[in-house]
C-alpha positions as CSV (number, residue, x, y, z in Angstrom):
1,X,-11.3,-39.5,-14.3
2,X,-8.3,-37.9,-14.4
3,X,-5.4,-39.0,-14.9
4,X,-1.7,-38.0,-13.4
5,X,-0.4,-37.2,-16.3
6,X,-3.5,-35.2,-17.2
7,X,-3.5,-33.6,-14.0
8,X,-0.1,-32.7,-14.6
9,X,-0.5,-31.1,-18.2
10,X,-3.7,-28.7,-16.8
11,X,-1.5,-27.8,-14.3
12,X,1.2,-26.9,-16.4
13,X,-1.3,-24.6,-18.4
14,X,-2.5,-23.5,-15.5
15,X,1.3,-22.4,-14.1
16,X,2.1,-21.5,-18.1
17,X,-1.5,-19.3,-18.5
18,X,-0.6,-16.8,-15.5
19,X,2.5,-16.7,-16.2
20,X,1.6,-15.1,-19.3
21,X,-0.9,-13.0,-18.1
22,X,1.3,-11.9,-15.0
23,X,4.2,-10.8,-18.0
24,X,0.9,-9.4,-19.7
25,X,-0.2,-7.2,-16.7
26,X,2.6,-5.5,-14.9
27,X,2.4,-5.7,-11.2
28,X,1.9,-2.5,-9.6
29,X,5.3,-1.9,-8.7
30,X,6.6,-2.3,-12.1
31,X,3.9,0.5,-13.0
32,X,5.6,3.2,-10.8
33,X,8.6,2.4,-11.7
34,X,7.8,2.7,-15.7
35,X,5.6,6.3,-14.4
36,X,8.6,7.5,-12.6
37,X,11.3,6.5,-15.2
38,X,13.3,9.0,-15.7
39,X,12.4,11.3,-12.8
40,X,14.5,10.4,-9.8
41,X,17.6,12.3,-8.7
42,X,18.8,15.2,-11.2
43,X,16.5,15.0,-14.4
44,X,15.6,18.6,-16.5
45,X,11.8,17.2,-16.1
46,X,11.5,18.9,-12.4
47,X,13.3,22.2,-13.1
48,X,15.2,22.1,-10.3
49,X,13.5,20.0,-7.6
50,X,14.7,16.5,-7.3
51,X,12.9,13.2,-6.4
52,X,14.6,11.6,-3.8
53,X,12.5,8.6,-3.1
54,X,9.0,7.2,-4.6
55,X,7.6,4.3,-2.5
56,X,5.4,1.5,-3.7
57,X,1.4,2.1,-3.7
58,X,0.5,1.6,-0.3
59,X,-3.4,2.7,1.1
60,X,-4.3,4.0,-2.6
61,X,-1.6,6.6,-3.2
62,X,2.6,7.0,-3.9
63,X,4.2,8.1,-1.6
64,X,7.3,10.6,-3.4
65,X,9.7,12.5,-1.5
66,X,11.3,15.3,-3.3
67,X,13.9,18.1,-2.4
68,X,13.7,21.7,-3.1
69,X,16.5,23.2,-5.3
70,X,17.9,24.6,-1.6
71,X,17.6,20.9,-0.6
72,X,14.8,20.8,1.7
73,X,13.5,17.5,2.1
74,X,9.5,17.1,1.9
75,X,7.1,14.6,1.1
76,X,3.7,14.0,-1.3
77,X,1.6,11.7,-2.2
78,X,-0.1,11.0,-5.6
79,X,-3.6,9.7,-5.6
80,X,-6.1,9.6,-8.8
81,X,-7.8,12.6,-10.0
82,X,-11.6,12.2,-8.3
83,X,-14.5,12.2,-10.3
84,X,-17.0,13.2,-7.7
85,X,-18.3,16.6,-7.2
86,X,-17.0,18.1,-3.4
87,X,-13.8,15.7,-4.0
88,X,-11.1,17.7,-2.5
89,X,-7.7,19.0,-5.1
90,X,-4.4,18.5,-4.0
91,X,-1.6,20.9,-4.1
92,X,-0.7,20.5,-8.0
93,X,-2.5,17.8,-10.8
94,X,-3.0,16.7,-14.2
95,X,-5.6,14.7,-15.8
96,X,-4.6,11.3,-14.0
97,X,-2.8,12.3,-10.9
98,X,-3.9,15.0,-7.9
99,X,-0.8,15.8,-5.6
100,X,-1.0,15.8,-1.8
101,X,1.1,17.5,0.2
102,X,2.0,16.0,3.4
103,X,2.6,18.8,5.8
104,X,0.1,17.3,8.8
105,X,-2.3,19.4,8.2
106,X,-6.2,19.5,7.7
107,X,-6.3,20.5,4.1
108,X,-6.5,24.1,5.5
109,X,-2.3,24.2,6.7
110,X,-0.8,27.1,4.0
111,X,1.5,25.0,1.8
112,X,5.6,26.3,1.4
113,X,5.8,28.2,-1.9
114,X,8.6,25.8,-2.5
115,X,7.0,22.7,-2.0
116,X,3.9,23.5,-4.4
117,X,6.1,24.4,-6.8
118,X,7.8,21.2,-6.8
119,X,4.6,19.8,-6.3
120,X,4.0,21.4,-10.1
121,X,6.9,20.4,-11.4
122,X,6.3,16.8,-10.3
123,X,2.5,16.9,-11.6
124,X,3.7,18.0,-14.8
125,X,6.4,15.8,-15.0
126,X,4.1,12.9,-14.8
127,X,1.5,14.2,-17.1
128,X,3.9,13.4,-19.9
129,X,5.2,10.1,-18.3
130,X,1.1,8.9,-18.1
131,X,0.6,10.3,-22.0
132,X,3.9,8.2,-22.8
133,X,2.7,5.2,-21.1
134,X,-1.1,5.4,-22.4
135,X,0.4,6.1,-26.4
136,X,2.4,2.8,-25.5
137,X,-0.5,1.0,-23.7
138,X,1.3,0.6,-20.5
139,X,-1.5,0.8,-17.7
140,X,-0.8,3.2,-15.0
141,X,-0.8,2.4,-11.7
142,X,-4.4,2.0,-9.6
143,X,-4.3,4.5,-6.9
144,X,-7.4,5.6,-4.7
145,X,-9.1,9.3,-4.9
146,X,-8.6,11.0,-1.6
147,X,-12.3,10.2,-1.0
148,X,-12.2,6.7,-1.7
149,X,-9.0,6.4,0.8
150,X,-10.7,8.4,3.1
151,X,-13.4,6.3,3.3
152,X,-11.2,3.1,2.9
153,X,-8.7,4.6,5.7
154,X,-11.2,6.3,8.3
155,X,-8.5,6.4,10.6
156,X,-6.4,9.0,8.5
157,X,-3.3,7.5,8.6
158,X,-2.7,7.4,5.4
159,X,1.8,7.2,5.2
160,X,3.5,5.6,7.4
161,X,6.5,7.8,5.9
162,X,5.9,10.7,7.8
């Protein structure tokens, strides 16, 4: 049997263990924020474009909303690169990341020249943020394929944003 004060130190280890594992493993948040460091408002990174807004992970993806160097406000969202054959490309990518635009459309809707372009930029941008954070052993956020959200999200609603 237990006693109090027993009860008291496991707890204490307990509260003192995830603490240490919650400072070990940044929450998600704190992983877009490290991935996007750097990259919102003015930076030389985007040649031009700007991000004007990332969003927390919300059904599997970021939500980012950028500005063309005219100023015209759109929005993306980045999801993981799939691995499965027939797994649909966004606008832009790198190894880690595809980019979505979000334009309403069925996949088929012809994409501004501007906004792939900052899509690009953006995709690129966070190619070297990803390599930065891997060399450093920062884990990157965990964001859904668009086929895993698909089929976690049937619906299609994927952001609320637009």
């Amino acid at each position: 049997m237990l006693s109090v004060g027993a009860i008291a130190g496991v707890a204490a280890f307990a509260g003192a263990e995830t603490e240490a594992k919650a400072k070990a493993e940044p929450s998600q948040r704190a992983q877009v924020r490290a991935l996007f460091a750097g990259l919102i408002g003015e930076s030389e990174a985007l040649s031009g474009w700007q991000v004007k807004a990332v969003y927390p992970v919300g059904r599997g993806a970021i939500p980012v909303v950028l500005a063309t160097p005219t100023g015209e406000i759109f929005q993306v969202e980045v999801l993981r690169v799939g691995a499965g054959a027939g797994e649909p490309e966004g606008v832009a990518g790198c190894e880690d990341f595809s980019i979505f635009l979000i334009n309403h459309g069925d996949g088929s809707t012809a994409s501004e020249r501007s906004q792939g372009l900052g899509a690009r930029a953006l995709a690129a941008a966070l190619a070297g943020r990803a390599a930065a954070m891997r060399a450093a052993g920062e884990p990157l956020p965990e964001l859904m394929s668009f086929a895993e959200r698909a089929r976690a999200f049937p619906d299609g609603r994927f952001s609320p944003r637009t």
